[in-house]
C-alpha positions in Angstrom: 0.0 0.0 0.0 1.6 3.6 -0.9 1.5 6.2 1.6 0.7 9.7 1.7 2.1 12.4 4.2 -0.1 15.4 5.4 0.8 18.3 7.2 -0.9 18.6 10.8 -3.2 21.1 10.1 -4.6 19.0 7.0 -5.5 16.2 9.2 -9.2 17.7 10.7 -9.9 18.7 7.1 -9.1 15.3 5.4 -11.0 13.4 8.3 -13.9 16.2 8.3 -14.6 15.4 4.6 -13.4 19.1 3.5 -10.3 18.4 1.9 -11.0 15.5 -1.0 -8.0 15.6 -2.7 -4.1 16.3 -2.8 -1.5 17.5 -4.8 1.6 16.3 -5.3 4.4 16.9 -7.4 7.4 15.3 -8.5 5.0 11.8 -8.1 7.5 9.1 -7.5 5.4 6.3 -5.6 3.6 6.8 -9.6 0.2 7.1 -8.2 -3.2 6.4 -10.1 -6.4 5.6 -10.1 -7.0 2.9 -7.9 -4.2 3.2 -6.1 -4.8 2.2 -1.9 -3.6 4.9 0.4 -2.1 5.7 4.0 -2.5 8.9 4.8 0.0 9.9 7.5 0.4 12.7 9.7 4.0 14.1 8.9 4.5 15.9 12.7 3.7 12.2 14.3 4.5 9.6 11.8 0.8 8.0 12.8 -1.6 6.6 10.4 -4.8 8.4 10.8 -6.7 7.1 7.5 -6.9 4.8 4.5 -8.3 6.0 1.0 -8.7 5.0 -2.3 -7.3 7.3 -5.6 -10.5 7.5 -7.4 -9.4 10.2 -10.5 -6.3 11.6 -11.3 -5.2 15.3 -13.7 -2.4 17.1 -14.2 -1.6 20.7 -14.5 1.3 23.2 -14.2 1.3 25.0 -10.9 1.6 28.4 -13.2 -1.9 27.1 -14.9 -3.7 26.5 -11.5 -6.8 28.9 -10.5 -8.3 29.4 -7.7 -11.4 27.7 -9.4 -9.2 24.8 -9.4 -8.6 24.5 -6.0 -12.4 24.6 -5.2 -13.5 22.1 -7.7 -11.1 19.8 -7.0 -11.5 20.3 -2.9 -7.9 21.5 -2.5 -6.8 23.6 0.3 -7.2 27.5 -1.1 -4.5 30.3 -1.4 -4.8 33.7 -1.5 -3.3 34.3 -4.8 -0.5 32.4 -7.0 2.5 33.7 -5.2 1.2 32.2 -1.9 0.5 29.1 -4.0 4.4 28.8 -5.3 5.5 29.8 -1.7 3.5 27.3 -0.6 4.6 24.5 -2.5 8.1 25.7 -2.2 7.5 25.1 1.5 7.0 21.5 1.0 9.1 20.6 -1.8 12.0 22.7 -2.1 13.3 25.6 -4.1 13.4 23.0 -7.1 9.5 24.2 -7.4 8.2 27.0 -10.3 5.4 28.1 -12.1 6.3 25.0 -14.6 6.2 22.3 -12.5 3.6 19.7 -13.2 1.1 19.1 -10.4 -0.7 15.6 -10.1 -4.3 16.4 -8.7 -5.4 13.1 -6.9 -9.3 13.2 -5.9 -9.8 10.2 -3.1 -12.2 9.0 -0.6 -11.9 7.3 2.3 -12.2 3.6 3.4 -13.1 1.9 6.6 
């Protein structure tokens, strides 16, 4: 089973049914539909949920609207920048407006 790290505050809105998808870049684990997930807290190492990939798109960060990140239940930033910065913040300086995003949409298991 492939796992998934989330940032603390992530976990209430994952588990609440807010947040319904993630985006990763640089996908290594080569996720797709389909795929089982852990999802695991990053501050704690602990498991706090299972899920299943259920559709999968791809779009350059520079191409993402804030439309975007309601349709496809993301977390929302204020503007672009604070999107890059973002994303910077979790992946390194290696991150620009070209990067390719891979917008996972999931739901949870028992």
């Amino acid at each position: 089973m492939k796992t998934l790290k989330f940032a603390s505050h992530l976990v209430p809105l994952v588990l609440s049914g807010e947040k319904t998808s993630t985006w990763r870049l640089f996908d290594e684990k080569d996720l797709s539909v389909g795929d089982e997930l852990t999802f695991i807290n990053k501050a704690t190492g602990e498991e706090f949920a299972k899920a299943r990939v259920t559709a999968v798109r791809e779009k350059r960060l520079g191409d993402i609207t804030s439309e975007d990140e309601v349709k496809e239940g993301n977390e929302r930033f204020r503007d672009a920048t604070d999107r890059l910065r973002a994303y910077k913040g979790y992946y390194g300086d290696a991150v620009s407006d070209d990067t390719v995003v891979k917008m996972l949409k999931y739901e949870l298991v028992a």
